[in-house]
Biopython code that builds the backbone (N, CA, C, O; Angstrom):
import numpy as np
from Bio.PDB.StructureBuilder import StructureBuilder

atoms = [
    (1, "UNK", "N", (1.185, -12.192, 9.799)),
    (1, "UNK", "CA", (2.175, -12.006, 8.756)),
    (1, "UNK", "C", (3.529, -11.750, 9.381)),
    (1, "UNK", "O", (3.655, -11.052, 10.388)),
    (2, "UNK", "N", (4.221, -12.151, 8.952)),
    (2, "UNK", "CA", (5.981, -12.067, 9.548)),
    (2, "UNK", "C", (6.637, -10.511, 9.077)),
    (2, "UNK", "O", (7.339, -9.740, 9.731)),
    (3, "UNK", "N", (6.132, -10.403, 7.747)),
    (3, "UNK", "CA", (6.826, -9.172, 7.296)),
    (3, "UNK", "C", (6.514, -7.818, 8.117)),
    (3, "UNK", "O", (5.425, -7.443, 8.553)),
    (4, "UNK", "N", (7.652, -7.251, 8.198)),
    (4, "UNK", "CA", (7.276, -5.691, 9.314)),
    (4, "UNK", "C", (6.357, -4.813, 8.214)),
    (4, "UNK", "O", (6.450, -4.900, 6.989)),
    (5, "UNK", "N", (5.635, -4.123, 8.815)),
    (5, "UNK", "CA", (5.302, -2.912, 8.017)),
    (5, "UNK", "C", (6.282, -1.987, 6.937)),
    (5, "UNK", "O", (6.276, -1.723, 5.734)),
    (6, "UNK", "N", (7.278, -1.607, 8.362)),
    (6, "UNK", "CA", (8.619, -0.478, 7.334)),
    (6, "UNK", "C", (8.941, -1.477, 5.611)),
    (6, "UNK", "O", (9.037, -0.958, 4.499)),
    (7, "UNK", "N", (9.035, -2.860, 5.921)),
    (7, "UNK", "CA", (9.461, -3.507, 4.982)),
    (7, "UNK", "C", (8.404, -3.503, 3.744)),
    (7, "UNK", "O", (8.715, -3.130, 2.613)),
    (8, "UNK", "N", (7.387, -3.870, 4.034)),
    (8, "UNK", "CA", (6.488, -3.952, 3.299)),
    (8, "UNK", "C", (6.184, -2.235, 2.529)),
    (8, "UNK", "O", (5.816, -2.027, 1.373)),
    (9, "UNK", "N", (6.421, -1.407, 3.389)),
    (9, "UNK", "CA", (6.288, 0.158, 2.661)),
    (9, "UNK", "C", (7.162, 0.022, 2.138)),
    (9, "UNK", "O", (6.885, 0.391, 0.996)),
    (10, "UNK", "N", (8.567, -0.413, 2.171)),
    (10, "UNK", "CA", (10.009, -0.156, 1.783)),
    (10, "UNK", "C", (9.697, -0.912, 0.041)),
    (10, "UNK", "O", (9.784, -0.330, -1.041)),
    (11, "UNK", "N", (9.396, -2.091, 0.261)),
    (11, "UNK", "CA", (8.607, -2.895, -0.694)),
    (11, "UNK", "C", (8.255, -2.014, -2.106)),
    (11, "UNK", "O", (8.778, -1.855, -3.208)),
    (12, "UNK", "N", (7.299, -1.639, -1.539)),
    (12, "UNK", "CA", (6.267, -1.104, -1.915)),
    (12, "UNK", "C", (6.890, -0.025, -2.450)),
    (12, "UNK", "O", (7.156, -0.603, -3.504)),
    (13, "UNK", "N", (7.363, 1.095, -2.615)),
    (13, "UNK", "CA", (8.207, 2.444, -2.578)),
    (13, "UNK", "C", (9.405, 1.709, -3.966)),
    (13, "UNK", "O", (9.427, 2.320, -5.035)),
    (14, "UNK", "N", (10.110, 0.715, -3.844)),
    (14, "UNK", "CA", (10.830, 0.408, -4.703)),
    (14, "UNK", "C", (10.112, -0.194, -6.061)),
    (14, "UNK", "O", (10.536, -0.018, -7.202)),
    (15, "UNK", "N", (8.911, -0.957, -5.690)),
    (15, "UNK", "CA", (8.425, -1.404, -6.776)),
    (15, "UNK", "C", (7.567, -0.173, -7.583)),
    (15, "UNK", "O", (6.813, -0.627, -8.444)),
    (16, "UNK", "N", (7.558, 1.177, -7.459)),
    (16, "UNK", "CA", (6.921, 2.025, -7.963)),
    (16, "UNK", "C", (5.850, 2.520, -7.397)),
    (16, "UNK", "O", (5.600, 3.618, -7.895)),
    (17, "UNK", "N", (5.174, 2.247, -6.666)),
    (17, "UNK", "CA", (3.783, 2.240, -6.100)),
    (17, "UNK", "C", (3.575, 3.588, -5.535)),
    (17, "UNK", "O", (4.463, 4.142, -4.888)),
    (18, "UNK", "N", (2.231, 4.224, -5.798)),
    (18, "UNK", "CA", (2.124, 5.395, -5.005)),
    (18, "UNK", "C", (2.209, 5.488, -3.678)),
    (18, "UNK", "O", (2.298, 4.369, -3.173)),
    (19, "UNK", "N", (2.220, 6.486, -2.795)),
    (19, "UNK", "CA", (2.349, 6.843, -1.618)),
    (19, "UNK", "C", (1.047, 6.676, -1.339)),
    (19, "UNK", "O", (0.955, 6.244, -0.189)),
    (20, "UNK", "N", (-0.234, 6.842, -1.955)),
    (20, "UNK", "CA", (-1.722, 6.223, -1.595)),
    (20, "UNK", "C", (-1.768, 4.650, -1.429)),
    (20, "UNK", "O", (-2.511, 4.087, -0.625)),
    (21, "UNK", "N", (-1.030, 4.110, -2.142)),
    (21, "UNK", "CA", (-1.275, 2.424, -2.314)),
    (21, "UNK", "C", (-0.265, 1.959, -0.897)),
    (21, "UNK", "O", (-0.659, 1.027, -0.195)),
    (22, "UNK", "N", (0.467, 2.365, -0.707)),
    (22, "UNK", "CA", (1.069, 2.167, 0.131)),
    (22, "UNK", "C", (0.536, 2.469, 1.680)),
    (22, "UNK", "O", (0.743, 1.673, 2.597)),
    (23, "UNK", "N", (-0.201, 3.768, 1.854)),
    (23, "UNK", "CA", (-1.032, 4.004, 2.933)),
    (23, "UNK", "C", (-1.552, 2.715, 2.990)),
    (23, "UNK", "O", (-1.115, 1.844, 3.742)),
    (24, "UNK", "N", (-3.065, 2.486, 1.714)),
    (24, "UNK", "CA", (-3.967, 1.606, 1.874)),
    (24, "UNK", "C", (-3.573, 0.437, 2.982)),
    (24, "UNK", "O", (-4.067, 0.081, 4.051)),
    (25, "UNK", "N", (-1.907, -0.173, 1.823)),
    (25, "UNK", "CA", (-1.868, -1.596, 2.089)),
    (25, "UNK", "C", (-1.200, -1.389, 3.668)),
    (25, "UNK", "O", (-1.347, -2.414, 4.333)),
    (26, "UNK", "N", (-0.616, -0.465, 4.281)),
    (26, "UNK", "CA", (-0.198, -0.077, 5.702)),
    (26, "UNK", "C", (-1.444, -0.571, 6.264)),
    (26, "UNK", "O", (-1.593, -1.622, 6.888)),
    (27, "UNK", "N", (-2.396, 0.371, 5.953)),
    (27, "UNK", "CA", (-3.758, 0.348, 6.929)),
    (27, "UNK", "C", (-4.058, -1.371, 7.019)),
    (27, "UNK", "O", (-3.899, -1.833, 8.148)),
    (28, "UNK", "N", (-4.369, -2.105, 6.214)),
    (28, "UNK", "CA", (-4.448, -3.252, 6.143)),
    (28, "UNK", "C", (-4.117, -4.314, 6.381)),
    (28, "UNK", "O", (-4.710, -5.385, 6.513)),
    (29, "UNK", "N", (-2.529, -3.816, 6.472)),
    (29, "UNK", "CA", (-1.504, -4.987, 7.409)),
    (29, "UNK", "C", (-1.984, -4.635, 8.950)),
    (29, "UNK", "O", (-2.433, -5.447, 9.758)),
    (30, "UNK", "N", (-1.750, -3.038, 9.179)),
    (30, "UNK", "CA", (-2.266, -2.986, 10.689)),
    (30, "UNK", "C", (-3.279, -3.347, 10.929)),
    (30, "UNK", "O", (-3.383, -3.516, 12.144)),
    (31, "UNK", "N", (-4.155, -3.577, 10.401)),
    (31, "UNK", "CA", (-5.471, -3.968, 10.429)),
    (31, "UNK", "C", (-5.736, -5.875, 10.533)),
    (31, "UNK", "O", (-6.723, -6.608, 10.614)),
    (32, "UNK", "N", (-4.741, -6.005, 10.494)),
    (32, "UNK", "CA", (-4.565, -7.584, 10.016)),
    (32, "UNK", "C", (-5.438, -8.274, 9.318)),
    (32, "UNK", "O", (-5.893, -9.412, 9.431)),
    (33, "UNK", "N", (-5.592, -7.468, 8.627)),
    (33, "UNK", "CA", (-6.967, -7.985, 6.802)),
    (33, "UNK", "C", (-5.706, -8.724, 6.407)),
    (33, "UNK", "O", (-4.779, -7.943, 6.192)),
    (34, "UNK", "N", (-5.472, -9.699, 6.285)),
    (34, "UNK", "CA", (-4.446, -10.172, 5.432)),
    (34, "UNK", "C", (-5.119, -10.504, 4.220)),
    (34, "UNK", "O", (-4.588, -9.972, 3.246)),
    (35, "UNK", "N", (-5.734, -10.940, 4.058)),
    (35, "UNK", "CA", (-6.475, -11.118, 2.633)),
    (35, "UNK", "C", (-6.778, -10.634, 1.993)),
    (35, "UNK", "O", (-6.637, -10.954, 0.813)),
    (36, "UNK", "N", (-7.504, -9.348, 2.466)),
    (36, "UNK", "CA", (-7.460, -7.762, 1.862)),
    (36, "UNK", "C", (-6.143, -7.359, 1.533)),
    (36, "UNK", "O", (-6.193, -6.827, 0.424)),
    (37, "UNK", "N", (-5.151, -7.363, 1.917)),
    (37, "UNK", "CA", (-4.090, -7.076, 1.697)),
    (37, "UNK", "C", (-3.273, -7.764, 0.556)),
    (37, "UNK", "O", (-2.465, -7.375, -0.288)),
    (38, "UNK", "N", (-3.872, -9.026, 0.920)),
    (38, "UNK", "CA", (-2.602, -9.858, -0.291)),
    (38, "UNK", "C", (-3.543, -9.773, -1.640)),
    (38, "UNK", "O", (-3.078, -10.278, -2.662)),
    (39, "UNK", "N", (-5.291, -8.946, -1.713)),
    (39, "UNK", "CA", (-6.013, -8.915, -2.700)),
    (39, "UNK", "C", (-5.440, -7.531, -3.462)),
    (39, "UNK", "O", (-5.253, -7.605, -4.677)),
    (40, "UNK", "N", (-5.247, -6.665, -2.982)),
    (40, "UNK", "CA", (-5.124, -5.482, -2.732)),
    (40, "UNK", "C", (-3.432, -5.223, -3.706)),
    (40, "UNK", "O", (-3.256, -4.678, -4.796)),
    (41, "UNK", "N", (-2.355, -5.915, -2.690)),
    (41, "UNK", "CA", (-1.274, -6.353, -3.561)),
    (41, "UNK", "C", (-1.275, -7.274, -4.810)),
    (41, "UNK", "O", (-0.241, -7.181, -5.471)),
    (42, "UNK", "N", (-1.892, -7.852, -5.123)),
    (42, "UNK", "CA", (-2.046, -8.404, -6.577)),
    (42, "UNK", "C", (-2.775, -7.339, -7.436)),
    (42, "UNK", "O", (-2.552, -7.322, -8.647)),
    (43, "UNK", "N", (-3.451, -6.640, -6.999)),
    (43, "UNK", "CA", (-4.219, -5.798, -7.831)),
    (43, "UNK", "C", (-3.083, -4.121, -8.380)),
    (43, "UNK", "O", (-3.097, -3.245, -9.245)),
    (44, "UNK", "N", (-2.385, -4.482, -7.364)),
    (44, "UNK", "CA", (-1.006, -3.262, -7.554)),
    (44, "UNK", "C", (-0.060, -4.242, -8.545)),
    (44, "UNK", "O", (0.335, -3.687, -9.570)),
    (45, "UNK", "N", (0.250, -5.325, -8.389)),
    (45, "UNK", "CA", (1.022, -5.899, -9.532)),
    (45, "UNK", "C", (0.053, -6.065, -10.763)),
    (45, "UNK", "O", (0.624, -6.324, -11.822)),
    (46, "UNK", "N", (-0.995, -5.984, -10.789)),
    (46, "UNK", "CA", (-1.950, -6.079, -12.030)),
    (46, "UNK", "C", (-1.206, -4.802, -12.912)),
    (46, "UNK", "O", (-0.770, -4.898, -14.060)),
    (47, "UNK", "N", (-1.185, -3.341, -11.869)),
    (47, "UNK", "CA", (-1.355, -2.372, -12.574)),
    (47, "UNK", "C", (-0.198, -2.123, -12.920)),
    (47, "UNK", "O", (-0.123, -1.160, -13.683)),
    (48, "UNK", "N", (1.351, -2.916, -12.503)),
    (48, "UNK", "CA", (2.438, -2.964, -12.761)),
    (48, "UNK", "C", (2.631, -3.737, -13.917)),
    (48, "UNK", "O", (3.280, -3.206, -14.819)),
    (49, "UNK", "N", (2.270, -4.711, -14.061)),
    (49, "UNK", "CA", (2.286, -5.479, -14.975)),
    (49, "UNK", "C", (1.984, -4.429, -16.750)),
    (49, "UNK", "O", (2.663, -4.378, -17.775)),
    (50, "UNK", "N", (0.673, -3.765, -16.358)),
    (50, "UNK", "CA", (-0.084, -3.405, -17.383)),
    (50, "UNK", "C", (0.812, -2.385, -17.669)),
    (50, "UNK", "O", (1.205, -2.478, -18.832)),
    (51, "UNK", "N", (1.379, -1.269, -16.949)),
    (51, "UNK", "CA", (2.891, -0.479, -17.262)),
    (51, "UNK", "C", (3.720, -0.905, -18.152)),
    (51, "UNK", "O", (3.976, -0.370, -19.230)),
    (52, "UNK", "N", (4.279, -2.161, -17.589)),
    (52, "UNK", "CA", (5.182, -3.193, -18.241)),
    (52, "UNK", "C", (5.075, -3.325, -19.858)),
    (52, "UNK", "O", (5.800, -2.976, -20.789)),
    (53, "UNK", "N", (3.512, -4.164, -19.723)),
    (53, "UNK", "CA", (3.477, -4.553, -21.102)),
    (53, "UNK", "C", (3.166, -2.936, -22.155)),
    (53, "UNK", "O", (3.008, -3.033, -23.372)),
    (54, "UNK", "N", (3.131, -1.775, -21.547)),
    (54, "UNK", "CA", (2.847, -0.660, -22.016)),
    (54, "UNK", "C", (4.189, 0.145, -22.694)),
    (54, "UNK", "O", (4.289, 0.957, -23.614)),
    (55, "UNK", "N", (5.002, -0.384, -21.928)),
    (55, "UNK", "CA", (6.033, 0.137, -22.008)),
    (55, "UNK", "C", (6.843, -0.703, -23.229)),
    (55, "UNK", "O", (7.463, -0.278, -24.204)),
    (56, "UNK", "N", (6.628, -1.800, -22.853)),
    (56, "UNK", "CA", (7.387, -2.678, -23.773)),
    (56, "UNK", "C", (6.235, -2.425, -25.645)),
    (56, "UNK", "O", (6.779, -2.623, -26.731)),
    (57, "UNK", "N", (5.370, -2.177, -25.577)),
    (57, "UNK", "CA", (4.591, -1.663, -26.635)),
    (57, "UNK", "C", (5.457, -0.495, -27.692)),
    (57, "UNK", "O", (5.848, -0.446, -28.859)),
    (58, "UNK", "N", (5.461, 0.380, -26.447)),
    (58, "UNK", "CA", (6.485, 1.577, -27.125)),
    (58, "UNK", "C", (7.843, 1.051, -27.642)),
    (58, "UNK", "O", (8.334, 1.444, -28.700)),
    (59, "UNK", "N", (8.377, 0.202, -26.886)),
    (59, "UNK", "CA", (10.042, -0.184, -27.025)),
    (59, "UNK", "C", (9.403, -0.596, -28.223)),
    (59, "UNK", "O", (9.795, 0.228, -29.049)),
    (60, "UNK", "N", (8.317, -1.740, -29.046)),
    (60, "UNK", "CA", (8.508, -2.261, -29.767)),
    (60, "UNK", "C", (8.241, -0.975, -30.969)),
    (60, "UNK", "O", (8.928, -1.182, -31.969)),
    (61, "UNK", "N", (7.828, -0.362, -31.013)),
    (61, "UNK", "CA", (7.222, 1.062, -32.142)),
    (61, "UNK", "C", (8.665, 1.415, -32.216)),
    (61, "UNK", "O", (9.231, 1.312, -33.305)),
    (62, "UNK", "N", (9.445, 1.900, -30.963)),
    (62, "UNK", "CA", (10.344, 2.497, -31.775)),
    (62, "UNK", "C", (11.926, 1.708, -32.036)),
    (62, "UNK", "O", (12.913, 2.287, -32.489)),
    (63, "UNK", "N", (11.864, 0.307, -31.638)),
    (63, "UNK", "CA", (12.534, -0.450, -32.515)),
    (63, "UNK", "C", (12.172, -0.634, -34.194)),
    (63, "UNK", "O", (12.942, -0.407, -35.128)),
    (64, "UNK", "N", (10.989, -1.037, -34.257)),
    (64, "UNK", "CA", (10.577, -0.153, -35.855)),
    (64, "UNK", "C", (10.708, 0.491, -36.663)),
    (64, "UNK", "O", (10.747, 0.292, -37.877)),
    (65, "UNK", "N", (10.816, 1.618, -35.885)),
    (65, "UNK", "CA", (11.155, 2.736, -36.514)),
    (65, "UNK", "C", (12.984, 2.965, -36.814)),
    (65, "UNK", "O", (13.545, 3.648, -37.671)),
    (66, "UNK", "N", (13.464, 2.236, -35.907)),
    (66, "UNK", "CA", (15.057, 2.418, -35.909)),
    (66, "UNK", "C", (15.188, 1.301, -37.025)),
    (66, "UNK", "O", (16.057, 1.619, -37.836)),
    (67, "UNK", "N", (14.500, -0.082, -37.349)),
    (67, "UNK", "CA", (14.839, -0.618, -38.241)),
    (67, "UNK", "C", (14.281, -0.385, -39.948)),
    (67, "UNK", "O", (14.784, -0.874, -40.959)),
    (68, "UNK", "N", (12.797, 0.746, -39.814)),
    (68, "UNK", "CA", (13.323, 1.308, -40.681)),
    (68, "UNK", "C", (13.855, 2.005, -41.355)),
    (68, "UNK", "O", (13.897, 1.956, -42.585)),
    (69, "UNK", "N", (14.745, 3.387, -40.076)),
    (69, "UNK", "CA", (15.169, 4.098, -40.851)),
    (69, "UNK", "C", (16.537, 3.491, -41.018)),
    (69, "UNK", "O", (17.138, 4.003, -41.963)),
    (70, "UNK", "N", (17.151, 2.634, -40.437)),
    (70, "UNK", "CA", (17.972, 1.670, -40.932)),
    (70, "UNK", "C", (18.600, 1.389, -42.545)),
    (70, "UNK", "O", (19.656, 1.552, -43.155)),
    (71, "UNK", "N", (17.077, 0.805, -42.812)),
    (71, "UNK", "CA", (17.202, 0.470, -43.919)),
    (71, "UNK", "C", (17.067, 1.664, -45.043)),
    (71, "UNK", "O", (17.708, 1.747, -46.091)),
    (72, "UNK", "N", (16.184, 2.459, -44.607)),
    (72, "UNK", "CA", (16.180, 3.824, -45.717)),
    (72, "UNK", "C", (17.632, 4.432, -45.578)),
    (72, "UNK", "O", (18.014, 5.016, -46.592)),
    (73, "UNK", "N", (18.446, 4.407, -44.598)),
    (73, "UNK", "CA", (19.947, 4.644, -44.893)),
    (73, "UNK", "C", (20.915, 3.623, -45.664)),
    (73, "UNK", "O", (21.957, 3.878, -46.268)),
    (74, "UNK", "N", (20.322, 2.494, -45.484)),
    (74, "UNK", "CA", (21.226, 1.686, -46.332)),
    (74, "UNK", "C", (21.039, 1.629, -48.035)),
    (74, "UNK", "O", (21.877, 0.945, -48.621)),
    (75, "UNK", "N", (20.135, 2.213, -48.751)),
    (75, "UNK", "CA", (19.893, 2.744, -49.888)),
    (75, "UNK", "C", (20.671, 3.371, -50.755)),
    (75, "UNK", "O", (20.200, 3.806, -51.806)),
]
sb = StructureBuilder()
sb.init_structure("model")
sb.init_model(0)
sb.init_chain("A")
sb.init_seg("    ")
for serial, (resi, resn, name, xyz) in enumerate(atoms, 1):
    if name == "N":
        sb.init_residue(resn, " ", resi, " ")
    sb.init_atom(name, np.array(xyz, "f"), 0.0, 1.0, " ", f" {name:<3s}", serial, name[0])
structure = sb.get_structure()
């Protein structure tokens, strides 16, 4: 793999990821599992993803709620 470690933690650290997931995927690059690793990193964007659409769940509830109290003010 070309990418340094520091980078890949650095990576890793910005995209949210725990300080455990980040060990793991360390151990793994040093380890030169690359496959483990690039399994390992999809499975951390799985759980990013699932945040995402979690989050955007809420945004949509309380856009809802702002459009209806919206309208109960426009009454």
């Amino acid at each position: 793999m070309e990418m340094e470690l520091k980078e890949i933690l650095e990576n890793l650290a910005d995209a949210g990821c725990t300080t455990r997931d980040a060990k793991i995927a360390g151990e793994l690059y040093k380890n030169g599992q690359e496959d483990e690793l690039i399994r390992f990193l999809k499975k951390c964007r799985c759980s990013l993803m699932e945040e995402m659409h979690e989050s955007q769940r809420k945004v949509d509830r309380m856009d809802f709620l702002i459009r209806r109290a919206e309208r109960h003010a426009a009454k």
